[in-house]
C-alpha positions in Angstrom: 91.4 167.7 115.0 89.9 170.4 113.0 87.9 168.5 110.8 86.1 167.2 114.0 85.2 170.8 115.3 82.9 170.8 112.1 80.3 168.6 113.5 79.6 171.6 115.5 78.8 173.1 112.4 77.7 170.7 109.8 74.3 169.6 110.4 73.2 167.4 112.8 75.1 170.1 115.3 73.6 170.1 118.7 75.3 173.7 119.6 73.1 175.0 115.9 69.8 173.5 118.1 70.5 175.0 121.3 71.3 177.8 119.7 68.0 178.3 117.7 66.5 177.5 121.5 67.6 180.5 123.3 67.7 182.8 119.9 64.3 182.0 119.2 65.3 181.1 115.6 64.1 178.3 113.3 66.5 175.1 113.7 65.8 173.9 109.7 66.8 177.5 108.7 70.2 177.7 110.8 70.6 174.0 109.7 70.5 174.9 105.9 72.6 178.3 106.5 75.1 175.8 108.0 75.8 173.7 105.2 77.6 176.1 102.8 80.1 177.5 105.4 80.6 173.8 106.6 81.6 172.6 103.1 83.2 175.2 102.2 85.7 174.9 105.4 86.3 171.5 104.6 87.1 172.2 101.1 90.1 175.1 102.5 91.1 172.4 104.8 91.3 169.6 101.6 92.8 172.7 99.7 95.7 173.1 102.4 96.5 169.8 103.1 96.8 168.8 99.3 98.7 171.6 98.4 101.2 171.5 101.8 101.7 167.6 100.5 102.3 168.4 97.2 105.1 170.6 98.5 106.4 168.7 100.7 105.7 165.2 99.8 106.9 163.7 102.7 104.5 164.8 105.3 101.7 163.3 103.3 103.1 159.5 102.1 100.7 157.2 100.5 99.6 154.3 102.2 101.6 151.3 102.0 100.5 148.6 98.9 100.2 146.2 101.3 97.0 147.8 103.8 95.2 148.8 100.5 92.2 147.2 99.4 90.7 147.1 96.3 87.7 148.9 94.6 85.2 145.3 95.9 86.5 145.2 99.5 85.8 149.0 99.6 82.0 148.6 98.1 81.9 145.9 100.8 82.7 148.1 103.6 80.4 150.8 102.8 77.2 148.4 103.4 77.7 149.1 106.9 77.5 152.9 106.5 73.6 152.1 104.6 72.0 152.4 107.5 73.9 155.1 109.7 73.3 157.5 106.4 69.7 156.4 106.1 69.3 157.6 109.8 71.2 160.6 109.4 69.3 161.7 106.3 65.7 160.8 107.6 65.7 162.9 110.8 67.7 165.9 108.9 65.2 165.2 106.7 62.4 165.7 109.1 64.1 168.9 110.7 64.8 170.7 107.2 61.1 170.5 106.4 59.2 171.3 109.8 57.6 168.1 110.0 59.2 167.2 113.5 60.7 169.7 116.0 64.1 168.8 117.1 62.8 166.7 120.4 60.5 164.7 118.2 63.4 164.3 115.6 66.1 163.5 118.2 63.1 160.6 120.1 63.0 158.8 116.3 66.8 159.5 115.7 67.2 157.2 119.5 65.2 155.0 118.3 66.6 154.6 114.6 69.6 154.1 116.2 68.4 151.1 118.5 67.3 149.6 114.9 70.3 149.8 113.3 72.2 148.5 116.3 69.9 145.6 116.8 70.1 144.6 113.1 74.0 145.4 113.4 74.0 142.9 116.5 75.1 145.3 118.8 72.3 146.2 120.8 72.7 145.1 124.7 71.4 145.6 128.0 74.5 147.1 129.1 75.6 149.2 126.3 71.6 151.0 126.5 72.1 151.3 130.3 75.2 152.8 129.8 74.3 155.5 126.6 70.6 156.2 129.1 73.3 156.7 132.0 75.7 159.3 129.8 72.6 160.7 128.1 71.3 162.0 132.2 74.6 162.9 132.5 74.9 165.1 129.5 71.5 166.7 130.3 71.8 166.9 134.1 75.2 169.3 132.9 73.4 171.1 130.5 70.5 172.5 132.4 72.5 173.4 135.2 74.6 175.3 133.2 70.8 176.7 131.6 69.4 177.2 135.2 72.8 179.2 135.9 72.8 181.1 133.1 69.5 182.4 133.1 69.6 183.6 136.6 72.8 185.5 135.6 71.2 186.8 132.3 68.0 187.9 134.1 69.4 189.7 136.7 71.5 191.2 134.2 68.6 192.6 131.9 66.4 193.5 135.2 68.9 195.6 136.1 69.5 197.5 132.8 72.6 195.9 131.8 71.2 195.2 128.5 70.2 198.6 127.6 73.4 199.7 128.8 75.4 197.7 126.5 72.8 198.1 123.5 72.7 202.1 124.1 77.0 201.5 124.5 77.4 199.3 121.0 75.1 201.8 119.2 76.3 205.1 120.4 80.2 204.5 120.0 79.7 205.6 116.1 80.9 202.1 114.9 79.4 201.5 111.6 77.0 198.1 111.8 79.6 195.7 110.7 82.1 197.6 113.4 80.0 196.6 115.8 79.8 192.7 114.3 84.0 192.6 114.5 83.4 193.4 118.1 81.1 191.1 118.9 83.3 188.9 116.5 86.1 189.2 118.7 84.6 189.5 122.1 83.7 185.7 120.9 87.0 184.7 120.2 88.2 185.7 123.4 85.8 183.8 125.5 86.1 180.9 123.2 89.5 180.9 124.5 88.8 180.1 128.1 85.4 179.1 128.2 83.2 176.6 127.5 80.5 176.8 124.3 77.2 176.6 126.3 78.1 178.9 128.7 79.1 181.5 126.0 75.9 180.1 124.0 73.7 181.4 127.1 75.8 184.3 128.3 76.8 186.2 125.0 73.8 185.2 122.5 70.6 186.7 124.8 72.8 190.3 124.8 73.7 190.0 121.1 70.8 189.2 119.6 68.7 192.0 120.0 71.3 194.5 119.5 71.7 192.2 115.8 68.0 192.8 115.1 68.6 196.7 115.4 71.3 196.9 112.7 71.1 197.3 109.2 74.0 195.5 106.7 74.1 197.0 103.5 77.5 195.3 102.3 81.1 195.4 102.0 83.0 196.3 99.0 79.8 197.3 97.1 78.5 193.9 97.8 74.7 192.7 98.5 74.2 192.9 102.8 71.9 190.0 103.8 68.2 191.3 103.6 66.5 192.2 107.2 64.6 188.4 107.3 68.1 187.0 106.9 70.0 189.0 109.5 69.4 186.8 112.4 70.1 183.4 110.1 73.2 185.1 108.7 74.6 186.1 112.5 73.3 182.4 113.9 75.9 180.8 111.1 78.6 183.4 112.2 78.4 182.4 115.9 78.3 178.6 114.7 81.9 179.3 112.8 83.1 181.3 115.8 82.3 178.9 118.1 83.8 176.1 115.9 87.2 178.2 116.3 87.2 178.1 119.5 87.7 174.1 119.8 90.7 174.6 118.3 91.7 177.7 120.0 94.6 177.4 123.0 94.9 177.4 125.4 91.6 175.4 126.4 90.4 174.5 123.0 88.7 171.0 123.3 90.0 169.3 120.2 93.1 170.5 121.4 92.7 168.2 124.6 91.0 165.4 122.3 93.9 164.9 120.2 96.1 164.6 123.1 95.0 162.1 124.3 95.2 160.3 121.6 98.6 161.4 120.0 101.6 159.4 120.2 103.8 160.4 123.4 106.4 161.8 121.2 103.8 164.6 119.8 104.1 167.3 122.6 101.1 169.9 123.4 103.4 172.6 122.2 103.5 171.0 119.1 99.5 170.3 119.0 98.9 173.7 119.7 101.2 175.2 117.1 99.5 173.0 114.7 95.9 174.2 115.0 97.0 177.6 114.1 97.3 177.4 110.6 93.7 175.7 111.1 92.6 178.9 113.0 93.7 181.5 109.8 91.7 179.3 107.8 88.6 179.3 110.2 89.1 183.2 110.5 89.0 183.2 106.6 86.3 181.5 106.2 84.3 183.6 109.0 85.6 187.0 106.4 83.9 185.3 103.4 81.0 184.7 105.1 80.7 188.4 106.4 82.1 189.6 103.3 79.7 187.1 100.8 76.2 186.6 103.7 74.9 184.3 100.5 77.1 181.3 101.3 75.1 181.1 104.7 71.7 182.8 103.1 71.2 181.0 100.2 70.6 177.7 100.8 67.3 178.9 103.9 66.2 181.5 100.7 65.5 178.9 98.3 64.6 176.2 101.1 62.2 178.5 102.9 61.0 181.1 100.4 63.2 184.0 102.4 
C-alpha cells in the first residue's frame, strides 16, 4: 500500500507533470528532484520492515522451499521485464533531457507500449478499444476538474483573494519556513478529504507565488536551497505531501485499494491503523527534505547546471 503511493513520486509520476503544468515549472527538473526523496522513502520503508521482521520474526516468514525458484528460472523471468524497462527508460530519457515535452514523450510512450504488447502477443482490438475508452475517460475527468478549478481560482485572484492571503502569510511575522509548516499542514489536511487534482489546482496557483517571495537560509546552520532552486525544492515537497495523503484516513486511496483486495478477515480499522506507522515515516522523510533541500536539489543542479 505505501510502496504504491510512490509512483506518485518516483518518476514517471503524472501528478509531478501536472504539477509542472499549472506551476509553470520544468517537468525534467521536478522529475530529477523527485528521485532522491523517492529512494530514499523506499529505503526507510525496506529499513522498517527489515528491522520490525527481525524483531519479530514471525510477521515476516520466508517463503516456503517449495514456491522458490532458482537463480535460472529467475534470469528467465526477467526477459519479460526487457522491454517494459527499455520503454520506461527511453521516454524518461527523453523528458530528463528536453528533447520531447511530456505530450510528445507520453504519444511515443503509447506507442512503445503497442510494440511491446504486440511482440508480447497481447495486442487486441478489444483490449486498445478498451485502454482508448478509459484513456477519454481519465481525461474527460481531468479537465473538468481543470475547467472547475480555474473558474474558482480566477474568480478568486480577480477578486483580491490572493493578495489577501499573500499580504496575510507575510505579515503574521512567521519566519519563511513558518510559513512552509503552514502551508505543509494546510496540505495535510486537505489531503485528508480531498482528491490530489483538485488540491493540485486549488492550493498550488495561491502557494506558489507566495513561495517565490520567500527567502530559506537554513535550519540548524544548514545550507537553504539557493533562490533558482526554491520552486524545484517546494514542487518535491508538495509531491511527498501529496504522496501522504493516499495513505492518509479517512479517504486515503491506497487505503480503499488495498481493501479491496485484502482478505475479508483484514478489517478497515485494521488497514487504517496500519498506514500510520507508514505516515511517521512519510512525515520524516518530508523533515529531511526541509531540513537537508540537497536530497531534492542535487540531482536538477548537476543535471541542469542550477
Amino acid at each position: 500500500m505505501a510502496g504504491g503511493a510512490l509512483g506518485v513520486l518516483i518518476p514517471p509520476s503524472i501528478l509531478a507533470i501536472l504539477y509542472a503544468v499549472v506551476a509553470q515549472q520544468s517537468v525534467g527538473e521536478l522529475y530529477a528532484g523527485s528521485v532522491m526523496p523517492g529512494l530514499m522513502l523506499s529505503g526507510l520503508y525496506i529499513a522498517y520492515v527489515l528491522l520490525r521482521a527481525y524483531l519479530n520474526p514471525a510477521v515476516g516468514p520466508a517463503v516456503p522451499v517449495a514456491e522458490r525458484i532458482d537463480l535460472a528460472a529467475k534470469l528467465k523471468l526477467l526477459r519479460g521485464l526487457i522491454a517494459p524497462i527499455a520503454l520506461v527508460v527511453v521516454v524518461l530519457g527523453l523528458l530528463f533531457t528536453g528533447i520531447a515535452t511530456p505530450v510528445e514523450a507520453a504519444g511515443l510512450g503509447s506507442f512503445g507500449a503497442m510494440i511491446v504488447a504486440l511482440v508480447h502477443g497481447r495486442l487486441t482490438l478489444e483490449g486498445l478499444f478498451g485502454a482508448s475508452l478509459s484513456t477519454v475517460k481519465a481525461t474527460a475527468m481531468v479537465l473538468w476538474i481543470i475547467f472547475g478549478a480555474s473558474i474558482f481560482v480566477g474568480l478568486y485572484i480577480l477578486k483580491g483573494g490572493q493578495t489577501f492571503i499573500t499580504e496575510t502569510l507575510l505579515g503574521t511575522g512567521l519566519s519563511p519556513y513558518g510559513i512552509l509548516l503552514l502551508m505543509m499542514v494546510l496540505l495535510v489536511i486537505l489531503g485528508m478529504f480531498l482528491d490530489w487534482v483538485g488540491i493540485l489546482l486549488l492550493a498550488v496557483p495561491i502557494f506558489v507565488p507566495i513561495i517565490k517571495q520567500l527567502t530559506f537560509d537554513g535550519l540548524f546552520g544548514l545550507p537553504g536551497p539557493s533562490s533558482d532552486q526554491v520552486l524545484v525544492w517546494f514542487g518535491v515537497l508538495y509531491l511527498v505531501n501529496m504522496q501522504m495523503s493516499f495513505l492518509s484516513p479517512p479517504f486515503g486511496y491506497a487505503l480503499f485499494y488495498i481493501r479491496g483486495v485484502a482478505p475479508a478477515s483484514i478489517s478497515m480499522a485494521t488497514i487504517f491503523r496500519s498506514s500510520l506507522i507508514f505516515l511517521a515515516i512519510q512525515v520524516l522523510a518530508l523533515v529531511l527534505v526541509v531540513v537537508f533541500p540537497a536530497i531534492a536539489t542535487w540531482l536538477p543542479g548537476l543535471m541542469y547546471g542550477k
